[in-house]
C-alpha positions, -999 to 999 in steps of 0.1 A, spaced: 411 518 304 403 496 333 377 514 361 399 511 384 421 538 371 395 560 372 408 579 405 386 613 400 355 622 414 341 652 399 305 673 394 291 671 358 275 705 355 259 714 323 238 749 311 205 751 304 174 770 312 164 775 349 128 759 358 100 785 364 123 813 350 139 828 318 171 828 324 200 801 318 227 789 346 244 757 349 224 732 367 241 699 383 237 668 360 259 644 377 276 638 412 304 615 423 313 608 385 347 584 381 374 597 361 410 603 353 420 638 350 454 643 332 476 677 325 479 678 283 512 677 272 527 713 255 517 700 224 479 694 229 476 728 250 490 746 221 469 724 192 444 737 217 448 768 222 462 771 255 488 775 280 499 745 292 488 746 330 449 751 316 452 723 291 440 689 304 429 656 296 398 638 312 394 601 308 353 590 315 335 559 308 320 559 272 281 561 289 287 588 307 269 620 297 290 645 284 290 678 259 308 703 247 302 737 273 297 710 301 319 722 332 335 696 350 345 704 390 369 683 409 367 706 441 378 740 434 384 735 400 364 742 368 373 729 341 355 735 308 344 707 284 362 718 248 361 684 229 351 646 228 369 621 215 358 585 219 390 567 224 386 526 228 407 504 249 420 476 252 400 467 282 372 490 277 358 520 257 363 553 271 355 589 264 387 613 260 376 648 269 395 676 259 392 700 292 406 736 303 409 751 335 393 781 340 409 808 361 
């Protein structure tokens, strides 16, 4: 997938343990990250799970750091990392990301 099709900005947020305290929250691990974000068709929502307005596809360049229970925001969306697939090109490797919306 060429870079340029990467038309998405979104906020890479990922949980983890809060400095100087016990307790876990998500903490911001990326900004201004390039991406395509994609509704799943009614098959992949329901492989997944899912109805098909939550089910989506995300499209990020294979270096970027990702993991399952990341949340991904694209302005007042949330959408929650539920798989990664590494998915190569034919112009250049990419990661497919298996997202839902959360409501």
């Amino acid at each position: 997938m060429r870079t340029n099709t990467l038309r998405n900005r979104v906020t890479i947020n990922r949980l983890g343990e809060i400095l100087g305290s016990h307790k876990t929250g998500r903490t911001e691990l990326a900004t201004g990250v390039m991406c395509l974000l994609l509704p799943s068709d009614y098959k992949a929502a329901a492989a997944r799970g899912l109805e098909l307005n939550q089910a989506y596809d995300g499209y990020f360049l294979s270096t970027q750091d990702l993991k399952v229970g990341d949340e991904v925001v694209e302005g007042t969306k949330k959408y929650k990392v539920s798989g990664i697939q590494p998915n190569p090109g034919t112009f250049s490797d990419n990661l497919r990301v298996d997202l839902a919306l959360e409501v």
